[in-house]
N, C-alpha and C positions, 0 to 999 in steps of 0.2 A: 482350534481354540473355542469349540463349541461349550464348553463347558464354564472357560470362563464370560464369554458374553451372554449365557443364560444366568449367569451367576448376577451379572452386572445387567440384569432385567430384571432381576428378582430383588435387588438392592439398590438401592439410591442414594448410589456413589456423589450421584452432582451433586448430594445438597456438603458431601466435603465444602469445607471452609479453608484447610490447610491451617491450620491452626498446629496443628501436629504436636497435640496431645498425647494422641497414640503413638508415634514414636518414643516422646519425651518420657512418656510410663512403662513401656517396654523392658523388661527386665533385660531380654536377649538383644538389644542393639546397645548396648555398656559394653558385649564382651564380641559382637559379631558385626559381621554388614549389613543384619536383618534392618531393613528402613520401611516401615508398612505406608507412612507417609508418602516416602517418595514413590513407592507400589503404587499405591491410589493413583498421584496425578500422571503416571506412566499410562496407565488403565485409560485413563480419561480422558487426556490431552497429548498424549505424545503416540497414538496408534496403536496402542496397544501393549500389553507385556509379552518380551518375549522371554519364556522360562528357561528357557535352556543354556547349562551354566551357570546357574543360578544356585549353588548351593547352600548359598543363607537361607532359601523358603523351609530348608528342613529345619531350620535352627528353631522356628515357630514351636514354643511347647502349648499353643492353643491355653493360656492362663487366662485368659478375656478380660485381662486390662484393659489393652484397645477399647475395648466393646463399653467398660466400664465409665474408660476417659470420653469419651467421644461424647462433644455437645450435640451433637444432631444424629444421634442413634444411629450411625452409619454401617455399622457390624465390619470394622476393618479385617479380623484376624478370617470371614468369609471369604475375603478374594486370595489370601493365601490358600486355604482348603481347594478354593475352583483353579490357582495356579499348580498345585500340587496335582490334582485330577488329568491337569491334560500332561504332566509330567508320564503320570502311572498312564495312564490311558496311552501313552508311547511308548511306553516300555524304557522312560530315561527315570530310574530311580536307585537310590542307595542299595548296594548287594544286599545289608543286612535288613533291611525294610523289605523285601522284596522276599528274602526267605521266612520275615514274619508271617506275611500275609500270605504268603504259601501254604508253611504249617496250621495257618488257621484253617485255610478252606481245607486242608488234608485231614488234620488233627488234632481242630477244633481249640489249640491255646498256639500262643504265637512260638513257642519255646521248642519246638520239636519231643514237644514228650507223646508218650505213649496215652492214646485216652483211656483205657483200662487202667491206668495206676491215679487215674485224678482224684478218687477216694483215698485212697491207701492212707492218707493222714488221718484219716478219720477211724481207721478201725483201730478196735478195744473203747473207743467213747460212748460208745450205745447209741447214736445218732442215727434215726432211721431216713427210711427212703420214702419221698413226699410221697409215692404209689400211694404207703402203707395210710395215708389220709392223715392233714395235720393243718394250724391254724395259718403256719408262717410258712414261709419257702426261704431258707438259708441259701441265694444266694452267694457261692462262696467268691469264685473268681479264679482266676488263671495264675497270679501271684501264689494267692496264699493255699492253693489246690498244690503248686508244685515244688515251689524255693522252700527251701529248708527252713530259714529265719522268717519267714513270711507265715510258714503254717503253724507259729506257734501262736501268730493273732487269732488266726481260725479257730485254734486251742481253746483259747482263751476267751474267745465269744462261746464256743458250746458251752465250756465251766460255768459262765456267768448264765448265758440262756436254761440250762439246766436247773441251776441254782433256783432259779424266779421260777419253776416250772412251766416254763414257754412251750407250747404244742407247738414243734417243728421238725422240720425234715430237708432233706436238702435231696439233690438230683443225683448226684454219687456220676458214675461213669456217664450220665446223659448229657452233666451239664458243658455248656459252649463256650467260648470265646463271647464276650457282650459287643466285640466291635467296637465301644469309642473312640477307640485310636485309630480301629480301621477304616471309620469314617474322616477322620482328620487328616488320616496321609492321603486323602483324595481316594481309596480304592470303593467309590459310590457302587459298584455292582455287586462285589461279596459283600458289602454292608447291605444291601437288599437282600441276597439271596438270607444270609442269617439270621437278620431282623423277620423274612418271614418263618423259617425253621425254628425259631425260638418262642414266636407267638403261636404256634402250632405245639410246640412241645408243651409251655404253660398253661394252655388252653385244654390238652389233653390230660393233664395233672391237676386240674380243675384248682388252679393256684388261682388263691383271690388277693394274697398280702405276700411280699418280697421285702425282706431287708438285705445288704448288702455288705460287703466288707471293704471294699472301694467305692469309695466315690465318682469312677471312672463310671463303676456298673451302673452307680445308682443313677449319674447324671443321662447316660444312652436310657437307660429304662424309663425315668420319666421324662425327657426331651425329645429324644428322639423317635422312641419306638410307635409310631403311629399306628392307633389302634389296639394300642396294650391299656386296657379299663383295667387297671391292678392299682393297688394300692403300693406305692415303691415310699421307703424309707431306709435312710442308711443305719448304719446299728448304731451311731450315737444319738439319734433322734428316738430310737427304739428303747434302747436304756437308760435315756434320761426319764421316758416315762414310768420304765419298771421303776426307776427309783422314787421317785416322786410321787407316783400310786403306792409305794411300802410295798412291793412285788419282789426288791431285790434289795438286802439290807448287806452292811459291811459289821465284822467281826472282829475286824485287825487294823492297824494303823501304816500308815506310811508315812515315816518323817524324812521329808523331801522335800527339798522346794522346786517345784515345777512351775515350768513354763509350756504356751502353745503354738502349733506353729498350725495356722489354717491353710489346710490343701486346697490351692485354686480352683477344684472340681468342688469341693464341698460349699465354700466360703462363696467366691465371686463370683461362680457363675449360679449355685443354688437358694444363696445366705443363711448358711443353717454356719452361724456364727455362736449362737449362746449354747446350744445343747452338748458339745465337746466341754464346754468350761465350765456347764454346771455339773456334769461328770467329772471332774476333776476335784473341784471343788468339795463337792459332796465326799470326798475320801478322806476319811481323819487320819490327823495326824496331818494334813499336805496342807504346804504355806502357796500360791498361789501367786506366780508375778508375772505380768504382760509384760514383753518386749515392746520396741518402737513399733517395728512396722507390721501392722494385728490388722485383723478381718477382708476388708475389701483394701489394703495398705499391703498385703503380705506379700512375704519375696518366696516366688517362685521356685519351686525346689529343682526345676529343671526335668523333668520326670515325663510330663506326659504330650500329646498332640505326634506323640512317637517318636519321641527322643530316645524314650528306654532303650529302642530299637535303633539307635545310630547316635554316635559319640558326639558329633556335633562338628563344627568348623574351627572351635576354640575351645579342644575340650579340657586343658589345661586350669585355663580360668575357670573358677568354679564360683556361684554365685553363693552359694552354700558357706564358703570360707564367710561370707560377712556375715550370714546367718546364727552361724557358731558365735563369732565376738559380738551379736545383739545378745544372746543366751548368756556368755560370760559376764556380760556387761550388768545382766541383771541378778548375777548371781547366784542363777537355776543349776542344780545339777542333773537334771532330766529336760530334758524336750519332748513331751511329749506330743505324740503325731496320730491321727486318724486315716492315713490312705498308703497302701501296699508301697508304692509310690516313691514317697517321700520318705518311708521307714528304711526300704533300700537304699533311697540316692542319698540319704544324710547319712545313715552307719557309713556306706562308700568313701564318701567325703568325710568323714569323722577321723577314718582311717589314714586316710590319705593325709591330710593336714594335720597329723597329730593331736586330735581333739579329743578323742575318744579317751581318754587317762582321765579327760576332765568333765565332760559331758555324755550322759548314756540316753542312747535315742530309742524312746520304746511308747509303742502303742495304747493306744488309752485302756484299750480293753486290757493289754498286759498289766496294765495298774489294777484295774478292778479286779482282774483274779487273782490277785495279790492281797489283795482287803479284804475280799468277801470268804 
């Protein structure tokens, strides 16, 4: 349990009130056993946690609600990360988590692909290699590098970065796995060994500016990665500026009424809340309507803290279902979304619940190279 009593020295669990906010805003204790409340006073007053058996800690998709609710800045969804830690550090972890984090340290995305094909979506686009010297570093990520429906977001940023004549270049077969997720399921050792392999490789690329295609990437790159002096931005913070400088104009209309759903990596834990929507916004022809639950309110898509990687306890129930009837409710026919993520687990669930006849879920930037 070393890992969690360093955890619980580095955090100040006592000043818990038990107020149990961070239960009560938990997206994942509605459909699981996940209780981060009852965690704490387990932690603190009863001897300790014992994880083993514990199959609700994977349920954590790390959204940082908690973190959000909490009146005395407690960092609850941290003692889940340090319970998850002495899980993997035992070798008591989900088959398919276990084979993620595998293919990471082997082959660099969690998906078992081959790292020679991590470009191949790229060629016939003219996209060169950051080697060749350039202003930005695209990077792209592990989703939209290798899933078929993911690389057309990737697409779809080159068109519009082209478009604006952006000096960029992206890593082609160099680039890695970013670890946010590999840090959340607790594997703290391959998250070091990579976070320094990555800071060596960017260093040697003489990259000064990163934008990203997830928000997973972008949130490890400026949070976590200690010692990365770069300039990190995700691409809708990136393209709200081309547009707003007149670096990137639209040509075409979209009559559409859109809606947004803010990725918990972007929104709650970054607050880059206005620049997805002034991107939207700014597309003519598109009527513009908020759902209920918007910004640091948003309902979790279910997707990351390494859920991608394991089904869940209840994977039946899907949080997603209420997600769609907010979007009906306002009478959008798009949803649009900003994170690899969440463009996956809602088409999934779109499918699955019959929604998809009625609602199409697609990427912001897929809107913009649609306009421009």
């Amino acid at each position: 349990m070393e890992a969690e009593q360093s955890l619980l020295e580095r955090c100040d669990l006592w000043a818990c009130i038990q107020c149990g906010k961070c239960t009560g805003g938990c997206p994942m204790s509605f459909k699981t056993e996940l209780n981060i409340r009852r965690l704490i006073y387990q932690a603190l007053l009863d001897g300790g946690v014992n994880a083993d058996g514990m199959d609700e800690l994977w349920d954590c998709t790390a959204c940082g609600t908690c973190v959000l609710r909490c009146p005395k800045e407690v960092g609850p969804s941290d003692l889940i990360v340090a319970l998850r830690t002495t899980l993997v550090d035992g070798g008591v972890i989900p088959p398919t988590i276990r084979d993620a984090l595998t293919s990471v340290f082997r082959h660099g995305n969690p998906s078992l692909m081959p790292p020679d094909e991590r470009a191949d979506w790229a060629e016939a686009l003219g996209v060169k290699d950051i080697s060749e010297g350039a202003d930005v570093l695209y990077f792209v990520g592990c989703i939209p590098s290798y899933d078929d429906r993911a690389q057309k977001v990737a697409k779809s940023l080159v068109k519009v970065l082209q478009k604006a004549d952006v000096d960029f270049g992206i890593l082609g077969v160099e680039e890695k796995c970013c670890c946010n997720e590999v840090r959340l399921v607790g594997e703290e050792g391959l998250f070091g060994y990579m976070v320094e392999e990555q800071r060596e490789l960017f260093e040697s690329k003489g990259v000064q500016h990163i934008i990203t295609t997830s928000p997973h990437c972008f949130n490890t790159f400026k949070n976590e990665y200690e010692g990365l002096n770069l300039k990190v931005q995700h691409y809708t913070e990136f393209v709200a500026e081309l547009i707003e400088q007149g670096k990137l104009t639209f040509t075409g209309e979209l009559n559409q009424v859109i809606t947004y759903h803010d990725p918990c990596f972007l929104g709650k834990q970054n607050g880059v809340f206005d620049e997805p929507r002034d991107i939207i916004k700014s597309i003519p022809g598109v009527e513009f309507r908020e759902m209920d639950r918007i910004r640091d309110r948003s309902l979790c898509c279910e997707g990351g803290g390494g859920r991608m990687w394991w089904e869940g306890t209840n994977p039946e129930e899907q949080l997603a279902t209420a997600r769609f009837e907010e979007v009906l409710s306002v009478g959008a026919d798009v949803m649009a979304v900003a994170c690899p993520f969440c463009l996956l687990t809602f088409e999934l669930a779109a499918k699955a619940g019959g929604y998809d006849e009625k609602v199409q879920v697609l990427d912001i930037m897929e809107l913009v190279a649609r306009a421009i």
